[in-house]
Residue frames relative to the residue before (quaternion, step in Angstrom):
aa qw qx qy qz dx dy dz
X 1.0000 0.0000 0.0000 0.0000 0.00 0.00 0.00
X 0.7543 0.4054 -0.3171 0.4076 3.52 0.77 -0.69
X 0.3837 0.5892 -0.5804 0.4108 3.83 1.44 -0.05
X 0.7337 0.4355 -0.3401 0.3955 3.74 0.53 -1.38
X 0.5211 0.5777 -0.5108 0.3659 3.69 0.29 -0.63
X 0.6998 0.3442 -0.2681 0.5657 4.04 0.75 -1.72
X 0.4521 0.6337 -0.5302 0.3359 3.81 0.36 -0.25
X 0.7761 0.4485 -0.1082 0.4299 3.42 0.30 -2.02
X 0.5308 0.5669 -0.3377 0.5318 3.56 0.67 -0.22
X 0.6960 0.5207 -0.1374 0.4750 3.89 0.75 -1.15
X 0.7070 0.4318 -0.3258 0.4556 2.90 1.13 -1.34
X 0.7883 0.4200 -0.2451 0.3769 3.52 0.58 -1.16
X 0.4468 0.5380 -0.5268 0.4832 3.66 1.22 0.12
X 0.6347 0.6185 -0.2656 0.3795 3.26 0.43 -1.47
X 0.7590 0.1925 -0.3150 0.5363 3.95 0.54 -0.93
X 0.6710 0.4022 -0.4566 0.4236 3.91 0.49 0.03
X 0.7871 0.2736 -0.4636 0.3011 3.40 0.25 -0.13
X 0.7126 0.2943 -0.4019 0.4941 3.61 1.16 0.32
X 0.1652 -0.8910 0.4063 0.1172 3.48 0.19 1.05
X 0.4317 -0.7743 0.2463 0.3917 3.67 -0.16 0.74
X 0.6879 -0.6531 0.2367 0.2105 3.53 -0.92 1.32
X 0.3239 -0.8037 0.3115 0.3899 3.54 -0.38 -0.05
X 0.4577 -0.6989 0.4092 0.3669 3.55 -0.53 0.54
X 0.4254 0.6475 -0.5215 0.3576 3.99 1.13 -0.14
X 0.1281 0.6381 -0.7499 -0.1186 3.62 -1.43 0.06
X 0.1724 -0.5335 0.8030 0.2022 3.02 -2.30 -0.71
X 0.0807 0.6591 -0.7475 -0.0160 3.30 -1.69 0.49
X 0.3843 -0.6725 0.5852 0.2402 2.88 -1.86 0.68
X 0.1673 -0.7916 0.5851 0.0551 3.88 -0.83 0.80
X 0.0874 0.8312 -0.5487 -0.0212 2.87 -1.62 0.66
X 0.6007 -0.6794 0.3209 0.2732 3.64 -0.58 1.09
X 0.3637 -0.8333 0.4151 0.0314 3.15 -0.06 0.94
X 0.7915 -0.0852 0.0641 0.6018 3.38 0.87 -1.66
X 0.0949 -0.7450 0.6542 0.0895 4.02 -0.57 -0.39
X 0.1853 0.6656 -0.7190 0.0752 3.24 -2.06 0.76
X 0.1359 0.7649 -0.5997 0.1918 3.46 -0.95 0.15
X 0.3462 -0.7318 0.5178 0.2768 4.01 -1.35 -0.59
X 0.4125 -0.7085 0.5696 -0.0580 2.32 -1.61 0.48
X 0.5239 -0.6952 0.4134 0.2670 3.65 -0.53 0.54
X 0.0529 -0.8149 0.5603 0.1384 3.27 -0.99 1.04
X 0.4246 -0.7704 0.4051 0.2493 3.79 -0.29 1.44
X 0.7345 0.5347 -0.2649 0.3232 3.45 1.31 -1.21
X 0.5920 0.5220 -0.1820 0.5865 3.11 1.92 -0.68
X 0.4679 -0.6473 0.5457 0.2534 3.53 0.25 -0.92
X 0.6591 0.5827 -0.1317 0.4569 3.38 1.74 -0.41
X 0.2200 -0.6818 0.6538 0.2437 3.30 -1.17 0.71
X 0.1364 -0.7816 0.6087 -0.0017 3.28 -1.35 1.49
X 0.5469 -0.7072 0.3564 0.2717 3.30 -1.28 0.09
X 0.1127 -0.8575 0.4956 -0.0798 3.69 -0.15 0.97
X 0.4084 -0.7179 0.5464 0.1388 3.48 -1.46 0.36
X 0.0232 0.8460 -0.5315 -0.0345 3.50 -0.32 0.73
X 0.5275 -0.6069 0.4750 0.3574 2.97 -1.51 0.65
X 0.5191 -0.6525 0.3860 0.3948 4.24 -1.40 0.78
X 0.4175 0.6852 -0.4849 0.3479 3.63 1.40 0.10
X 0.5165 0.7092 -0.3023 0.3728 3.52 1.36 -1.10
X 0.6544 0.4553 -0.3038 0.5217 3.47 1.34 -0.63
X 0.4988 -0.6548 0.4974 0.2740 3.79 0.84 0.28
X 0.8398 0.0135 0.1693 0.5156 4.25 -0.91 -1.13
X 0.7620 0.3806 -0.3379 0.4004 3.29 0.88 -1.15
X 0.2558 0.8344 -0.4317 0.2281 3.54 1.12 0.03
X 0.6245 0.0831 0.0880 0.7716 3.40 1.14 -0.96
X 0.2175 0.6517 -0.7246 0.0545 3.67 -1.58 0.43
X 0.5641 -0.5340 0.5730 0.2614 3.07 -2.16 -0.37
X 0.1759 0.7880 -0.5660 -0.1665 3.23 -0.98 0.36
X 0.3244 -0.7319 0.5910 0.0990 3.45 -1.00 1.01
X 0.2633 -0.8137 0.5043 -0.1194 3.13 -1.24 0.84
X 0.0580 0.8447 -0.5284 0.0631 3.75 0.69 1.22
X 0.6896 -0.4121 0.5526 0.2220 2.93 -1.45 1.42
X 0.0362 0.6828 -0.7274 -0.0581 4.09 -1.58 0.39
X 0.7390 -0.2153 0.4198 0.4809 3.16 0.61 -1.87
X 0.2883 -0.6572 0.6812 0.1446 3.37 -1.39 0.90
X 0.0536 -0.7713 0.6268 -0.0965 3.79 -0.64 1.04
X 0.4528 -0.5012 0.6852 0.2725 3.97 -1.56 1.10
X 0.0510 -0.4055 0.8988 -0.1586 3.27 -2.02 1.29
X 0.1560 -0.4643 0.8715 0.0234 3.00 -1.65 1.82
X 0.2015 0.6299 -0.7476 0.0610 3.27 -1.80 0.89
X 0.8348 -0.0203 -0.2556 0.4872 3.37 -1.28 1.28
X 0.6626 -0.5736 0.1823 0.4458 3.42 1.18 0.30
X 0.3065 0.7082 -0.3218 0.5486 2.84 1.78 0.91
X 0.0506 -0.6782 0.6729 0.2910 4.07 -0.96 0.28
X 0.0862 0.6786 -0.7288 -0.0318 3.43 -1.70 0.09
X 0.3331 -0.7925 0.5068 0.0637 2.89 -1.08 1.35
X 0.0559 -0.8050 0.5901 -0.0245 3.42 -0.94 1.39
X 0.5984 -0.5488 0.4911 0.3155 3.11 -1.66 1.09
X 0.1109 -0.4771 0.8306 0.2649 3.81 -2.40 -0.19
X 0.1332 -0.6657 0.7342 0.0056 2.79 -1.51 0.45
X 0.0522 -0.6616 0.6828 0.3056 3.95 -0.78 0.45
X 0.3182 -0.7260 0.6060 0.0665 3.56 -1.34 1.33
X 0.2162 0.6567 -0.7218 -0.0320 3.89 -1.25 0.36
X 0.1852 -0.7612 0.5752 0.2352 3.26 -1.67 0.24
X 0.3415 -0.7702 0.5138 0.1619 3.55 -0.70 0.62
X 0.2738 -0.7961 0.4495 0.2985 3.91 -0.41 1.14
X 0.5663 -0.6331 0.3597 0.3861 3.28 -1.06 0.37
X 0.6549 0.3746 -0.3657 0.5450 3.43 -0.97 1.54
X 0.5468 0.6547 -0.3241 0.4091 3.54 1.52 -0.85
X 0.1046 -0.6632 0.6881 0.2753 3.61 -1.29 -0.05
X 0.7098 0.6121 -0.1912 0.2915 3.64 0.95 -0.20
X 0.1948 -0.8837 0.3657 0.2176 3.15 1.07 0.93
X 0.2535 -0.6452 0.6362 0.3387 4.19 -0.75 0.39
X 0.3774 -0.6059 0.6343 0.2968 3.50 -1.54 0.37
X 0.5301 -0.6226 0.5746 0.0341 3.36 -1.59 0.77
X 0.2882 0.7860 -0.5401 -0.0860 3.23 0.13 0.80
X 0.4894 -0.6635 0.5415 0.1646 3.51 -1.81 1.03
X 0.8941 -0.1173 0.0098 0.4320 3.19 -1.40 -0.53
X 0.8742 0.0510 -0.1283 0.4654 3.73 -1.21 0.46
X 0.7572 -0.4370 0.1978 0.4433 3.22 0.67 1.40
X 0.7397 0.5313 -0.2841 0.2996 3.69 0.91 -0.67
X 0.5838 -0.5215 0.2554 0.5675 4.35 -0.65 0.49
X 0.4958 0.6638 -0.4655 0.3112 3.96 0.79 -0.20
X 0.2062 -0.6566 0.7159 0.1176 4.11 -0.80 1.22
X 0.0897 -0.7154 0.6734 0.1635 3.54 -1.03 0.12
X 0.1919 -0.8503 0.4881 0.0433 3.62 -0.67 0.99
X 0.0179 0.7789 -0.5945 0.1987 3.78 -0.08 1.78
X 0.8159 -0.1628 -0.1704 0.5280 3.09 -1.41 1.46
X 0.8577 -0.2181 0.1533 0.4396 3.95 0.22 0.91
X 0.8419 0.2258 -0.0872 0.4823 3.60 0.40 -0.74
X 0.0047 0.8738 -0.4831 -0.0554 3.44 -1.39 0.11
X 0.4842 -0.6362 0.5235 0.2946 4.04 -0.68 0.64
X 0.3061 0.7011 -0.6435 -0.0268 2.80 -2.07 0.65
X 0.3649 -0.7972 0.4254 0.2244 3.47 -0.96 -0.16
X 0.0365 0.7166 -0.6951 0.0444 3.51 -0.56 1.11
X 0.8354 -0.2026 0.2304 0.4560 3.39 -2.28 0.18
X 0.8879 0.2526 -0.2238 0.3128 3.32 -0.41 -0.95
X 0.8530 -0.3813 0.0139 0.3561 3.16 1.32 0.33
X 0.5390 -0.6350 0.2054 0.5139 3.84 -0.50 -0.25
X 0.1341 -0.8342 0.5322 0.0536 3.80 -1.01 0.82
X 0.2643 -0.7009 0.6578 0.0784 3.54 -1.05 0.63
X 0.0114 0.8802 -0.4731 0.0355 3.34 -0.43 1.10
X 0.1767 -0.8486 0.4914 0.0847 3.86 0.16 1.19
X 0.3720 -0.6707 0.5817 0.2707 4.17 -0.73 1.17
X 0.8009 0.4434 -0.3451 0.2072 3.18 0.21 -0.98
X 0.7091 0.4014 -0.1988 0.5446 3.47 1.27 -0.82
X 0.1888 -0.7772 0.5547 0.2293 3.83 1.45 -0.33
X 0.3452 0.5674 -0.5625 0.4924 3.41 0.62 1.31
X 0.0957 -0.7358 0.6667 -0.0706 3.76 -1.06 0.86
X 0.2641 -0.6657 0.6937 0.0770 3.88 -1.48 1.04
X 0.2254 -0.7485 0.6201 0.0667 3.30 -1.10 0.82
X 0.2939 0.9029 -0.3056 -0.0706 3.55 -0.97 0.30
X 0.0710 0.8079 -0.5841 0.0320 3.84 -0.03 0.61
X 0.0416 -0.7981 0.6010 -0.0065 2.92 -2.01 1.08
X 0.3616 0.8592 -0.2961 0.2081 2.40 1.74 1.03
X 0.2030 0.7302 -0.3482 0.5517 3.61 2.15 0.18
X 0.7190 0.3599 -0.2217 0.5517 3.61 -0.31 -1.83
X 0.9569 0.1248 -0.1418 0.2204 4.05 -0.11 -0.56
X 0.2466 0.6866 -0.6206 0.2876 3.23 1.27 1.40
X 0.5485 -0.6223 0.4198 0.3684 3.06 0.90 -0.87
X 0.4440 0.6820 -0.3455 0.4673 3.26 1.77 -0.01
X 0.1475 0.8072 -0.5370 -0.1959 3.47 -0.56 -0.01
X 0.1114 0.6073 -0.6308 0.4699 3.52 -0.60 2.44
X 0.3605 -0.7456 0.5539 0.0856 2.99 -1.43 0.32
X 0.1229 0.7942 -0.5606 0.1997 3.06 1.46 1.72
X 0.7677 0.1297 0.0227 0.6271 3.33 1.50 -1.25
X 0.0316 -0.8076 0.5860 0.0583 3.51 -0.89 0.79
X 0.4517 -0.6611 0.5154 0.3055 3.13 -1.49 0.76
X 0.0461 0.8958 -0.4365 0.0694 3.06 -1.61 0.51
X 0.1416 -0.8755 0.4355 0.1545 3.72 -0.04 0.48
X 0.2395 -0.7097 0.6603 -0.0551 3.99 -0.56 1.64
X 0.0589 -0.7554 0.6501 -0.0581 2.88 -1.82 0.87
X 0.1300 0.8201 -0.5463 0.1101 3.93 -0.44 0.65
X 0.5565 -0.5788 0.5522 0.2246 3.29 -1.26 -0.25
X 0.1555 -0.7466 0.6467 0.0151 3.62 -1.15 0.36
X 0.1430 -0.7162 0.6820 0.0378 3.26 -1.51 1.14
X 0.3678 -0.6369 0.6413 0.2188 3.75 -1.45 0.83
X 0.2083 -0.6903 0.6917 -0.0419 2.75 -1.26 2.05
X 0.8730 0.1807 -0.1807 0.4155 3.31 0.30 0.38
């Protein structure tokens, strides 16, 4: 009886004085490199070109914020592993208005497996890895209006990200 008496003491120091963390972040990102195409009028051709990440205007740099939902069992290969949601939005730089992120089946839920995870906001689609805090941009939405100008251009961007919080 008296092992438990010093037990219970321990236990409850132990869960107040390390209280359990939250799973929310935020980082600030910024684009680093870019390429993609671009229409050539004299040719008739879409070529490939380098651009500079200013070319993206606000979204050059942004926020993204990351809210905690739920930790949820996934049986795969007969295996469980538990993966985080997260609702995701990203906020351009200069912006008060964050855009929502939406993740898997169209809806604002990211789902986050082996570290990283996909969504889509305004300025396009992004893939965003925790562990390496490295992030892919992308839109192709230029190459498939069907227009061929250089009102919009497709392109794939690539930067890095730091946890502000």
């Amino acid at each position: 009886m008296r092992r438990y008496v010093a037990i219970v003491p321990l236990l409850l120091l132990s869960s107040t004085a390390y209280p359990q963390q939250s799973k929310d972040a935020s980082y600030s990102c910024t684009v680093e490199w870019m390429g993609g195409g671009s229409y050539n009028s004299s040719s008739k051709r879409w070529e490939g070109n380098g651009f500079k990440p200013s070319s993206l205007g606000e979204y050059s740099k942004f926020v993204l914020r990351m809210q905690f939902v739920e930790t949820r069992p996934v049986v795969t290969f007969k295996k469980t592993e538990n993966l985080d949601d997260y609702m995701v939005s990203i906020t351009p730089s200069g912006s008060p208005f964050p855009r929502d992120c939406d993740g898997d089946s169209d809806s604002r839920v990211a789902t986050v497996r082996l570290g990283s995870f996909r969504c889509s906001a305004a300025a396009g689609d992004y893939i965003f890895n925790q562990n390496t805090n490295r992030f892919l941009q992308t839109s192709a939405v230029g190459y498939f209006t069907g227009k061929d100008n250089n009102d919009v251009i497709p392109f794939v961007a690539g930067g890095t990200c730091t946890k502000i919080e």
